[in-house]
MMTF fields as JSON, N, C-alpha, C and O atoms, coordinates in Angstrom:
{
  "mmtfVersion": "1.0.0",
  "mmtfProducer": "UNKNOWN",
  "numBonds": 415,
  "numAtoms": 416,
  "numGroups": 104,
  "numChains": 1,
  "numModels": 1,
  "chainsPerModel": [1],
  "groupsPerChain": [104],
  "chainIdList": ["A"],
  "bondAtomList": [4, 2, 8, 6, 12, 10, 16, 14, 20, 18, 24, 22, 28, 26, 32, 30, 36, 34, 40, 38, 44, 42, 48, 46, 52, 50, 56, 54, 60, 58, 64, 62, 68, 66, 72, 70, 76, 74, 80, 78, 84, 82, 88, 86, 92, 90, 96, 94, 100, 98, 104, 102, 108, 106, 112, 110, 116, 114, 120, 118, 124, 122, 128, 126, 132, 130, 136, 134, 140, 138, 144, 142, 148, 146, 152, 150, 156, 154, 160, 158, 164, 162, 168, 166, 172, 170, 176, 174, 180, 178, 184, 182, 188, 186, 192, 190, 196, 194, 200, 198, 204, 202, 208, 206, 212, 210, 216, 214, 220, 218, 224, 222, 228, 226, 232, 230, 236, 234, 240, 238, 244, 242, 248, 246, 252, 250, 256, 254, 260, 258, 264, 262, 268, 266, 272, 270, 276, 274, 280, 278, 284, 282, 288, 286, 292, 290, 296, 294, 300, 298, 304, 302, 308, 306, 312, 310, 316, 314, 320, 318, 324, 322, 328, 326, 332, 330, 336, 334, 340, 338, 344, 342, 348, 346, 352, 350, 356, 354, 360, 358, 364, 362, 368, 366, 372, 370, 376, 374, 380, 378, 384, 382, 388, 386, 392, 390, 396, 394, 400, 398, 404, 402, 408, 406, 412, 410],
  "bondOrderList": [1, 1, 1, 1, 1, 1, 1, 1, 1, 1, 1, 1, 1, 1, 1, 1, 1, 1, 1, 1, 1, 1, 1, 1, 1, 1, 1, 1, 1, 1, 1, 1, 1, 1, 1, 1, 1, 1, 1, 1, 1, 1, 1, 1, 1, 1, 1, 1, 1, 1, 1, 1, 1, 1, 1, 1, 1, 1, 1, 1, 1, 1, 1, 1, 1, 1, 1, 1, 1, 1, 1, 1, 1, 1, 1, 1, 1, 1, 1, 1, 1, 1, 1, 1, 1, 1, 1, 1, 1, 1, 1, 1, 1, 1, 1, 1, 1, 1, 1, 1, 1, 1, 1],
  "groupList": [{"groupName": "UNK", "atomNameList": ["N", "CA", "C", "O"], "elementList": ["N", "C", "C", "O"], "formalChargeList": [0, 0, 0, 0], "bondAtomList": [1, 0, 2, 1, 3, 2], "bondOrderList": [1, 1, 2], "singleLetterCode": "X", "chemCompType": "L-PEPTIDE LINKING"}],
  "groupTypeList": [0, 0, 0, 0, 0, 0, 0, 0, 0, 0, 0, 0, 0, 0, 0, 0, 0, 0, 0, 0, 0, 0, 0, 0, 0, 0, 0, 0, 0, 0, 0, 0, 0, 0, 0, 0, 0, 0, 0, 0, 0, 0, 0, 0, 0, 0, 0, 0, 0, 0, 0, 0, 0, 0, 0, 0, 0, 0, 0, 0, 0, 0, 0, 0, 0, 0, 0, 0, 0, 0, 0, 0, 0, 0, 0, 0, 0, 0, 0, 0, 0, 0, 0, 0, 0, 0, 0, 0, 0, 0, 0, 0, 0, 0, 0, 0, 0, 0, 0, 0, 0, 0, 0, 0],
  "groupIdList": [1, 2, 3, 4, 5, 6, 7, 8, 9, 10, 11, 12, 13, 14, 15, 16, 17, 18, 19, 20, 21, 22, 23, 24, 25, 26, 27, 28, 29, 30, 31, 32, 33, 34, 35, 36, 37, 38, 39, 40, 41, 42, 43, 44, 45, 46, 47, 48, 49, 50, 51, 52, 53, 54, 55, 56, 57, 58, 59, 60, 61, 62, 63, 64, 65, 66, 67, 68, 69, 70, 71, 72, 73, 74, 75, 76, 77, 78, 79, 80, 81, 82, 83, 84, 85, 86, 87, 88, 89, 90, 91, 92, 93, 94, 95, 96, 97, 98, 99, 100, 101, 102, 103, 104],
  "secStructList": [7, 2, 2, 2, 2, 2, 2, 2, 2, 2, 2, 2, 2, 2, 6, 6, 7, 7, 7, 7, 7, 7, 7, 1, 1, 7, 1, 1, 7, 7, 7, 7, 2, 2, 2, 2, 2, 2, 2, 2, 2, 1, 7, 7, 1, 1, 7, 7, 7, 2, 2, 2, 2, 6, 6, 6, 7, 7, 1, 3, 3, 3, 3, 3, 3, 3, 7, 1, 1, 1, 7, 7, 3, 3, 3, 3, 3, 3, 3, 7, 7, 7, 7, 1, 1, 1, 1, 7, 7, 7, 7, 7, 7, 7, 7, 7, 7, 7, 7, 2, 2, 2, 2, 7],
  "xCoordList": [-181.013, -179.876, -179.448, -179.019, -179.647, -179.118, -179.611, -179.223, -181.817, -182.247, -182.268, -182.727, -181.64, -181.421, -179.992, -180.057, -178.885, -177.881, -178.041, -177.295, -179.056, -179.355, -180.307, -180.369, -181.374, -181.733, -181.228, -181.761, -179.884, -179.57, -178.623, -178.736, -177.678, -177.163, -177.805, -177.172, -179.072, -180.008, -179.839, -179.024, -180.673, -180.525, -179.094, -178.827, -178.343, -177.191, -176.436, -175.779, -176.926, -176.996, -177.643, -177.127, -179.152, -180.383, -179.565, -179.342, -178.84, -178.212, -177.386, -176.933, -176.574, -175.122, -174.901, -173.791, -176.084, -176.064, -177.067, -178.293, -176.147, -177.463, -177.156, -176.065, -178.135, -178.386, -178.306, -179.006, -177.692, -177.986, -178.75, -178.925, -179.256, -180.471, -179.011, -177.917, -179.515, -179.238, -179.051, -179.911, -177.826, -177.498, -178.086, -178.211, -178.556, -179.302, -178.519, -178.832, -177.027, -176.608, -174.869, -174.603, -174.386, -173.602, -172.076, -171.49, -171.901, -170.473, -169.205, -168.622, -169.202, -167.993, -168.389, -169.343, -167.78, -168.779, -167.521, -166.389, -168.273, -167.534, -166.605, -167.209, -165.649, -165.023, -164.166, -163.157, -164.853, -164.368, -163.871, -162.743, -164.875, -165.315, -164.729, -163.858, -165.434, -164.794, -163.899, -163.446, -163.096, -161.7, -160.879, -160.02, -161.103, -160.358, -160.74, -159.987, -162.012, -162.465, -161.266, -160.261, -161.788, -161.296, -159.421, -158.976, -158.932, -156.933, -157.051, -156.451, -157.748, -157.504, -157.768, -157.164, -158.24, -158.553, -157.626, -157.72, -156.796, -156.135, -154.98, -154.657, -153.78, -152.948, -151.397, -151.293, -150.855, -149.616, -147.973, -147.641, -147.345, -146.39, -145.825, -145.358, -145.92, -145.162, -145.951, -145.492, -147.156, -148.194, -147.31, -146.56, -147.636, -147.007, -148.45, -149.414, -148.465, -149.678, -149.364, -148.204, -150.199, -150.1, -149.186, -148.836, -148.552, -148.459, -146.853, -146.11, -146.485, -145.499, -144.663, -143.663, -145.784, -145.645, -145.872, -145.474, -146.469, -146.513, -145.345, -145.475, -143.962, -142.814, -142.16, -141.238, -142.6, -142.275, -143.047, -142.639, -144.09, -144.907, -144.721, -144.868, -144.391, -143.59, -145.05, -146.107, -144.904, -146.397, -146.787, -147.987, -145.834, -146.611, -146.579, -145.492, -147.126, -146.849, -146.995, -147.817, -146.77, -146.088, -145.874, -145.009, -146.632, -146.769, -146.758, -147.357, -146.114, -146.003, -146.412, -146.097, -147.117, -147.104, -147.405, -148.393, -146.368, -146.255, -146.513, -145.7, -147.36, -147.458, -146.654, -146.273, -146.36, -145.475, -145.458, -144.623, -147.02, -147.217, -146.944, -146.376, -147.487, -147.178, -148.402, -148.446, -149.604, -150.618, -152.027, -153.228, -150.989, -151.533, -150.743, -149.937, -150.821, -150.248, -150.793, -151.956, -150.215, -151.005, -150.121, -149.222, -150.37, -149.534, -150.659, -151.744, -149.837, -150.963, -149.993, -148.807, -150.907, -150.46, -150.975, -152.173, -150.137, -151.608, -150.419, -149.274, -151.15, -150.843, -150.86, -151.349, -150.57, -150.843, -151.035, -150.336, -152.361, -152.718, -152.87, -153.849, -152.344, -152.631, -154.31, -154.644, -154.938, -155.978, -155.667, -154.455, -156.024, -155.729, -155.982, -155.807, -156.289, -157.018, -155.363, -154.138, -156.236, -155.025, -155.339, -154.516, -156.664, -157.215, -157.738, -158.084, -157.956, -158.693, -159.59, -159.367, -160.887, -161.91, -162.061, -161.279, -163.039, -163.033, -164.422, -165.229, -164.849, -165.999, -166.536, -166.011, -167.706, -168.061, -168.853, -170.046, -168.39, -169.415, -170.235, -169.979, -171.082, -171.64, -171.928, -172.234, -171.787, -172.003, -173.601, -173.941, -174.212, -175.636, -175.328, -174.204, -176.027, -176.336, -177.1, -178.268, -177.143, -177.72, -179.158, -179.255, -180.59, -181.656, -181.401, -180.468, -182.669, -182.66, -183.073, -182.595, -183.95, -183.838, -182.813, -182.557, -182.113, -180.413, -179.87, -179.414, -179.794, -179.009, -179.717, -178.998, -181.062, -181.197, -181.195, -181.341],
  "yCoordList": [63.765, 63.965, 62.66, 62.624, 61.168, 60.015, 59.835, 59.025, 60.208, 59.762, 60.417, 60.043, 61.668, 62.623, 62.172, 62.075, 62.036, 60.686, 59.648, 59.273, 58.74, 57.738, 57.771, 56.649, 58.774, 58.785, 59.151, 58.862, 59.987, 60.818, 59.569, 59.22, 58.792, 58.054, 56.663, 56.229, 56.067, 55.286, 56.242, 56.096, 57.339, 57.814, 58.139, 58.38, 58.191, 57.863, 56.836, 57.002, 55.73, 54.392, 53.743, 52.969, 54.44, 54.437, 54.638, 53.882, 55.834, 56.652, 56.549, 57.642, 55.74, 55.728, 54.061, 53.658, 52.897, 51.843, 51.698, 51.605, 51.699, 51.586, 50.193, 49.669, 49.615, 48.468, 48.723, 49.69, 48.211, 48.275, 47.205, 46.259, 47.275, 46.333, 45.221, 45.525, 44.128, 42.664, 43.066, 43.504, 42.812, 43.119, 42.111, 40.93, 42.757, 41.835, 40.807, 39.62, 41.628, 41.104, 39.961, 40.156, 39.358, 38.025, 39.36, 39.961, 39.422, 40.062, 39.915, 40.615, 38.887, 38.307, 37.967, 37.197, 38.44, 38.126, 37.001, 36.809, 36.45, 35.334, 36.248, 37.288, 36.311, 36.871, 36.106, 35.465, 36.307, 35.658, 34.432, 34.155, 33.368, 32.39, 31.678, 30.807, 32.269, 31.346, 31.289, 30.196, 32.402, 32.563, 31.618, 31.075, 31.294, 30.58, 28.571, 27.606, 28.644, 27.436, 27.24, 26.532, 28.217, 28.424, 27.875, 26.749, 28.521, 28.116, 26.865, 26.032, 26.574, 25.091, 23.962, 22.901, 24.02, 22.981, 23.466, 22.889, 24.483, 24.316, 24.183, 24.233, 23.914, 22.483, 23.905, 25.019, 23.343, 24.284, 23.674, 22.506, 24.422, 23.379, 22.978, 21.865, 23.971, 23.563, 22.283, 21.654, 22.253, 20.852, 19.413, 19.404, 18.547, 17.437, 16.245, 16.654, 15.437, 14.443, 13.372, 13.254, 12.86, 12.398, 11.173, 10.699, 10.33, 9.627, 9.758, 8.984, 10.787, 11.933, 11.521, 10.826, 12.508, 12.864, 11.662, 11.818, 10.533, 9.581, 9.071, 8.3, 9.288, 8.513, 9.531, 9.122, 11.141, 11.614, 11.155, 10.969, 11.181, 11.326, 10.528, 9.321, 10.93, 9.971, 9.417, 9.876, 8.376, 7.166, 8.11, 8.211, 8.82, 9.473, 10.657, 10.82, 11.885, 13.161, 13.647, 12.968, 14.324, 14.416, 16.179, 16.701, 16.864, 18.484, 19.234, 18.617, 20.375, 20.925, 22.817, 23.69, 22.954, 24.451, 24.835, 24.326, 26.145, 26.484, 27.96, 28.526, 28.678, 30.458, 30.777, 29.904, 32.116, 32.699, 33.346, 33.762, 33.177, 33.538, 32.248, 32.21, 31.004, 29.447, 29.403, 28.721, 29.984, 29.656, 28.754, 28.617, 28.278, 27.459, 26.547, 26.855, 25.172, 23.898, 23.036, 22.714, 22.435, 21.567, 20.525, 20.707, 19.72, 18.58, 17.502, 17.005, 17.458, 16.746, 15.229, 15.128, 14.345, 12.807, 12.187, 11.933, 11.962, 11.507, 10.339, 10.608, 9.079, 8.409, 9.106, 10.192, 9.114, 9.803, 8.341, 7.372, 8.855, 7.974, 8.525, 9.271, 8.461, 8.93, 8.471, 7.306, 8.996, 8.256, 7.289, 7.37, 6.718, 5.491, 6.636, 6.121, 7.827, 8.399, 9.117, 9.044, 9.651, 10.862, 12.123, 13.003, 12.17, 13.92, 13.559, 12.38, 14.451, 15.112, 16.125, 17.266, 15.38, 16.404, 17.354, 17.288, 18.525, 19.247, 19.441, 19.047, 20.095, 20.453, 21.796, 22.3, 22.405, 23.406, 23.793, 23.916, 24.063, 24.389, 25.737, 26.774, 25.671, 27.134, 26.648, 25.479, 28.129, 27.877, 28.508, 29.664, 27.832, 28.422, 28.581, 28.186, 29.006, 29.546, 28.663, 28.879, 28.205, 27.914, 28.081, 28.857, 27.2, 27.967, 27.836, 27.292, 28.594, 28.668, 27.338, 26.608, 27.185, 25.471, 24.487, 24.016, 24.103, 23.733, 24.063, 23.126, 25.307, 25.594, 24.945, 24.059, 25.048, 24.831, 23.108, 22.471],
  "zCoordList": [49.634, 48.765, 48.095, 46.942, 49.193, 48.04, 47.702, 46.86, 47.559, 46.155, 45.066, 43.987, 45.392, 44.5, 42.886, 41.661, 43.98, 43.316, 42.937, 42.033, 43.441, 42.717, 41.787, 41.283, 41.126, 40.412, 39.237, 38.166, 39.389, 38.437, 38.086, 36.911, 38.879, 38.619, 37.709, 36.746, 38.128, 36.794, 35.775, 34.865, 35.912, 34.054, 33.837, 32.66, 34.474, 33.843, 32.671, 31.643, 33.444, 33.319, 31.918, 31.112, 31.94, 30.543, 29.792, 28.847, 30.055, 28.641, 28.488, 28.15, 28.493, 27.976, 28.029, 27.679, 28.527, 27.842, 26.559, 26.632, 25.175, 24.13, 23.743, 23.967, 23.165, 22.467, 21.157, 20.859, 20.186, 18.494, 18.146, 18.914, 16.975, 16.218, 15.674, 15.199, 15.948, 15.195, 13.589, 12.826, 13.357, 11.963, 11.074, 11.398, 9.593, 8.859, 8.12, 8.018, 7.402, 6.759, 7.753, 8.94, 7.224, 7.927, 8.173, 7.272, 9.221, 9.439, 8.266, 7.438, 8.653, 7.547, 6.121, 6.014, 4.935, 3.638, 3.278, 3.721, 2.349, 1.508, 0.955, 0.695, 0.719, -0.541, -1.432, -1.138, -2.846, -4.007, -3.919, -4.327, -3.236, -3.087, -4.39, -4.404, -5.545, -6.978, -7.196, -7.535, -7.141, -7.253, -6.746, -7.441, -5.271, -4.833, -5.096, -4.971, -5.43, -6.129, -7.227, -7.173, -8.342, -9.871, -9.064, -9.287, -8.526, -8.051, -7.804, -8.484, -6.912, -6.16, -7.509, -7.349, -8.254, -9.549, -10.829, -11.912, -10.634, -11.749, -11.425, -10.239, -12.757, -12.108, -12.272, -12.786, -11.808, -10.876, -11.194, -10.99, -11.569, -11.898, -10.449, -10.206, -9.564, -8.376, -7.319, -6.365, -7.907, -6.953, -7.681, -8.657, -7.001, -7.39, -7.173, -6.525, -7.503, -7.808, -6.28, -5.885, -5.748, -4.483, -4.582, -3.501, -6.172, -5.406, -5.37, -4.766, -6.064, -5.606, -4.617, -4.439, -3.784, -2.727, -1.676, -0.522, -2.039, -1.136, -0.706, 0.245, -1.19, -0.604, 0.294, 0.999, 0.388, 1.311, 3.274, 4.42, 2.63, 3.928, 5.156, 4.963, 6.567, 7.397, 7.766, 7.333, 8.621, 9.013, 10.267, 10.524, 11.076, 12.348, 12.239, 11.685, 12.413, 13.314, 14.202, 14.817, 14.666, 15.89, 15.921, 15.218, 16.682, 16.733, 18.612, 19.493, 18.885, 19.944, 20.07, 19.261, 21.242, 20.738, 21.941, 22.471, 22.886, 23.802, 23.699, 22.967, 24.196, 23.35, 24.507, 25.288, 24.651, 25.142, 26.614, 27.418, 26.503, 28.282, 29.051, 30.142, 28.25, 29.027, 29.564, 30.588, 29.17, 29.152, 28.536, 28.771, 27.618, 26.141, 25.67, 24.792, 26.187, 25.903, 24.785, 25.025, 23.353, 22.787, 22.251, 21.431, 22.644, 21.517, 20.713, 21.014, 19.652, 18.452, 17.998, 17.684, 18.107, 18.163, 16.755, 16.632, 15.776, 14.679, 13.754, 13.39, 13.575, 12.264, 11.12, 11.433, 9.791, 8.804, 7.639, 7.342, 7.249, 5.972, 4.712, 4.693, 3.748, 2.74, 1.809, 2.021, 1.202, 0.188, -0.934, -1.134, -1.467, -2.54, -3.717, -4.821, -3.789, -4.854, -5.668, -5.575, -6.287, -7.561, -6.955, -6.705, -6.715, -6.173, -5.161, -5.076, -4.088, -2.846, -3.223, -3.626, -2.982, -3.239, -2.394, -1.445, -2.387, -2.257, -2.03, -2.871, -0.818, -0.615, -0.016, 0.977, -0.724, -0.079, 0.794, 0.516, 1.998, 3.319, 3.621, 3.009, 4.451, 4.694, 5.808, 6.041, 7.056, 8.133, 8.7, 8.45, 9.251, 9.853, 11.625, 11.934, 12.578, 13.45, 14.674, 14.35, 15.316, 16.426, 17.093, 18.044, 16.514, 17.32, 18.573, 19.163, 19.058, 20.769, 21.187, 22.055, 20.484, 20.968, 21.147, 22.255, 19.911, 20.097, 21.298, 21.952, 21.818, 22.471, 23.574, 24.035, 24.304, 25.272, 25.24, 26.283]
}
């Protein structure tokens, strides 16, 4: 009788764990990538030019963040430097994947 249960219990098991095929295409798609290029380069009345904004900027910051279970502590310690420039460039990344080699 228990190999009777335990067999039925494996094909149990076969069948109701499935595997799906490795998706071809990237989960997450870019979306309208240009668009948000095309905003970031055109000029805004509400942006202000850095060196603006350079007499706001304090020399340290200084950040805290406690979530709500009190399971997640962070505090962030940082000088702040501004660039000598007019603009902050801008660069575009793409992310790739990990071989098995890497990993090991």
């Amino acid at each position: 009788m228990n190999k009777a249960k335990m067999m039925l219990l494996c094909a149990a098991v076969l069948l109701l764990a499935g595997c799906t095929k490795t998706p071809e295409k990237d989960v997450v798609v870019q979306k309208n990538t240009e668009a948000l290029v095309s905003k970031a380069a055109v000029e805004d009345e509400n942006r202000k030019p850095l060196a603006e904004n350079r007499e706001k900027v304090p020399e340290h910051y200084s950040w805290s963040y406690d979530n709500s279970a009190g399971t997640v502590h962070i505090d962030a310690e940082a000088d702040v430097a501004l660039p000598e420039s007019e603009a902050i460039p801008m660069y575009r990344l793409s992310s790739v994947g990990f071989t098995q080699e890497q990993v090991t």
